[in-house]
C-alpha positions in Angstrom: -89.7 17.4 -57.2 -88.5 14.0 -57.1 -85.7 12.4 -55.5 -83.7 11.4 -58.7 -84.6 15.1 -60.1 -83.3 16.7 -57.1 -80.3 14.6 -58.0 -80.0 15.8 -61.1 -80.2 19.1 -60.6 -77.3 18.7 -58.3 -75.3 16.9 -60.5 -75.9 19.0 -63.2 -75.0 22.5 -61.6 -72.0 20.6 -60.7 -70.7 20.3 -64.0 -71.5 34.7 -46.0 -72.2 35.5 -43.1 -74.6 36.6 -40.8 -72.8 39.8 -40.4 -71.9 40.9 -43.9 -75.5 40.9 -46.4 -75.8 39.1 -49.6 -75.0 41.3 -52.1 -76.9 39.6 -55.4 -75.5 38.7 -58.9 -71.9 38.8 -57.2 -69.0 36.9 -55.8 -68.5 37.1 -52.1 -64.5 36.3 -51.8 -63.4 34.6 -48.6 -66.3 35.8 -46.0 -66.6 33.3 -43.3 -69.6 31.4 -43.0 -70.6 28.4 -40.0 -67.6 27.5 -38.8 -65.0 28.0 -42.1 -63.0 31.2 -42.7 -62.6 31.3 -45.9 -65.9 30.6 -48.7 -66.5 32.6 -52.0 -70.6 32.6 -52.1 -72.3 33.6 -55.2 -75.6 35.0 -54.7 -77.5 35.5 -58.0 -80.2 38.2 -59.0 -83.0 36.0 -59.4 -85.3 33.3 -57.3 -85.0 29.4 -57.7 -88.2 28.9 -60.4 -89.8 26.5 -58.1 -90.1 26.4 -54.4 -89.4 29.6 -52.0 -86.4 31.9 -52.2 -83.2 30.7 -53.7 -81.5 27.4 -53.6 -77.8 26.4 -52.0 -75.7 24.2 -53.8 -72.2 23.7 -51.7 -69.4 23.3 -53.7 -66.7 21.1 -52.5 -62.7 21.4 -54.2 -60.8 18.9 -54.9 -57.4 18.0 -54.3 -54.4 20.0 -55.0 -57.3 22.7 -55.8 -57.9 26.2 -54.4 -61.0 27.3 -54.0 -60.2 30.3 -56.3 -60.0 28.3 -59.3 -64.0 28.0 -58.9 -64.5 31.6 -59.5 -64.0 30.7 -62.5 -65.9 27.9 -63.4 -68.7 29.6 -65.1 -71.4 28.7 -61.7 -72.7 32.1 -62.4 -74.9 31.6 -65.5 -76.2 28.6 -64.1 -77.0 30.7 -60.5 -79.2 33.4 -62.6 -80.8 30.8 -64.1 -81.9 28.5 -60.9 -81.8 31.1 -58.5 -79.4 29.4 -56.7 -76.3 30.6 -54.0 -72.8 28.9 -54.5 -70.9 28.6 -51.3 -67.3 26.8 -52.4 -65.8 26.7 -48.4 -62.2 26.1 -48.4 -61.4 22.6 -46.2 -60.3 23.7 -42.5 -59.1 20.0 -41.8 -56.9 19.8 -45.0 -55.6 16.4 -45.4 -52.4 15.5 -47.8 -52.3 17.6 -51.0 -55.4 20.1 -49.7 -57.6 16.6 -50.1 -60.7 17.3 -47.7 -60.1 14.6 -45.0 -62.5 12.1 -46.1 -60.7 9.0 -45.0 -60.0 10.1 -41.5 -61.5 10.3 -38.4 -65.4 10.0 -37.6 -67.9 10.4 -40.0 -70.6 12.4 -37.9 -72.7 15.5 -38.1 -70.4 16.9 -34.9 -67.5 15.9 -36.1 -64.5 18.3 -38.4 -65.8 19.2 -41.5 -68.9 17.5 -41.8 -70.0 19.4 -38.3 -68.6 23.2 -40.5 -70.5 21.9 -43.4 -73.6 22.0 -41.8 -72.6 25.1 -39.8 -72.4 26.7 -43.1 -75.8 25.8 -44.4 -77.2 26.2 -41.3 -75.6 30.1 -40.6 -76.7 31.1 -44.7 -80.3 29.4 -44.5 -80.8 32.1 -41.1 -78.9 34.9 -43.2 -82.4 36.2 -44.6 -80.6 38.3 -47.1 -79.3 35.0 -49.2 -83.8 34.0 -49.4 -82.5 29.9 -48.8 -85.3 27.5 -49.0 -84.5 24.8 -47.1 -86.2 22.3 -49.0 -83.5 23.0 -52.0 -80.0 22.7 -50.3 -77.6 20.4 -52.4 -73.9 19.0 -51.9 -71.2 18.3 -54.5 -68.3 17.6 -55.0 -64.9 16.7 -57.7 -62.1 14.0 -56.0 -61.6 14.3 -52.2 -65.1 16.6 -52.1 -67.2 14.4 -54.2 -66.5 11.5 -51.0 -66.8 14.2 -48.7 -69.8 15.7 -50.1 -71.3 11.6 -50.6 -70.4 11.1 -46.7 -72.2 14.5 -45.4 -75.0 13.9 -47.3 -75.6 10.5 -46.0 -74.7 12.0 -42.1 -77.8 14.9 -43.1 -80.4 13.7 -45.2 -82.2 15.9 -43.7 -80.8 18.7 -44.7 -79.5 18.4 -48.4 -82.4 17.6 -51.2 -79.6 15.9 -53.6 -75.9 15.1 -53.9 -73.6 15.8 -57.0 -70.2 13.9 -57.1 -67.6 13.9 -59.7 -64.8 12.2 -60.0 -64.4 10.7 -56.4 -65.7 7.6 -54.5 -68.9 6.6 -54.3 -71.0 5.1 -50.9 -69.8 1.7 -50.6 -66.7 1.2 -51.9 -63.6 1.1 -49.9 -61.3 3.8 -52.1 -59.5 5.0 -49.2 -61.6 4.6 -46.3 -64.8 6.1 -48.2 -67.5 5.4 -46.1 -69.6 2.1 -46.7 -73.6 2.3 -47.2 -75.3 5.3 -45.9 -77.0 3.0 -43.2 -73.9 2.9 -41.3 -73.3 6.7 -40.8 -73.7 8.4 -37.8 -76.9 10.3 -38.2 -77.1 11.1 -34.4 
């Protein structure tokens, strides 16, 4: 799959723990996963159509949002259909108006956030009852998440395939401190 169809998919599907199992084709409500104490996963009855297992597509809220509102947002349908687990994590390091914190402090894989981010798809790719193939691990995000989700996927291409963003800043402008060009994150 190619770069820009990876992106897509993200963008598209836009619009846990170790200790409790996946239970398919339901909501999980506020399990902690990684390093975040409260996440709603979705884990669908089917396998992703291409690639092995199921793919992961973190959703990020935005401002003045809870993370219940997403139970909501119809992700199911599109879960059956691409095999893929939703994990909505609620921000630990809320800035003003629940924004995630985007525009403060570093912008590094071990830092806040981004460091319980990547705890979180780190802890459900080694839950073997959620099937995660690495290779199909997506970020996105609306407002304060679509920067955030931008900025972690910059820090890890390693780990996310694609990034969906809505309504936020993109890489390279200065909308509140977003972070410039990916080549300046801190990859380390």
């Amino acid at each position: 799959m190619t770069f820009k169809n990876k992106l897509l998919v993200a963008g598209t599907l836009l619009s846990a723990t170790l200790a409790i199992p996946a239970q398919a084709g339901s909501w999980q409500q506020n399990v902690t996963v990684g390093n975040f104490n409260k996440v709603h996963v979705y884990t669908p009855d089917s396998l992703s159509p291409i690639g092995q297992g199921r793919s992961l597509l973190v959703v990020l809220h935005g401002c003045t949002q809870s993370i219940d509102a997403y139970l909501s947002a119809n992700f199911e349908q599109a879960a059956e259909s691409y095999g893929m687990v939703v994990a909505v994590p609620d921000a630990m390091n809320k800035a003003g108006f629940g924004c995630w914190s985007y525009w403060q402090g570093a912008k590094s894989r071990t830092a806040g956030d981004y460091a319980n981010i990547l705890s979180l798809v780190s802890s459900m790719k080694a839950n073997s009852g959620y099937a995660i193939d690495e290779d199909q691990v997506y970020v996105a995000g609306l407002s304060s998440g679509a920067a955030f989700a931008n900025t972690t996927a910059c820090i890890a291409p390693d780990v996310f395939a694609g990034v969906g963003v809505s309504a936020g800043p993109s890489i390279g402008t200065s909308s509140s401190g977003a972070i410039g060009s990916c080549e300046y994150a801190n990859v380390a």
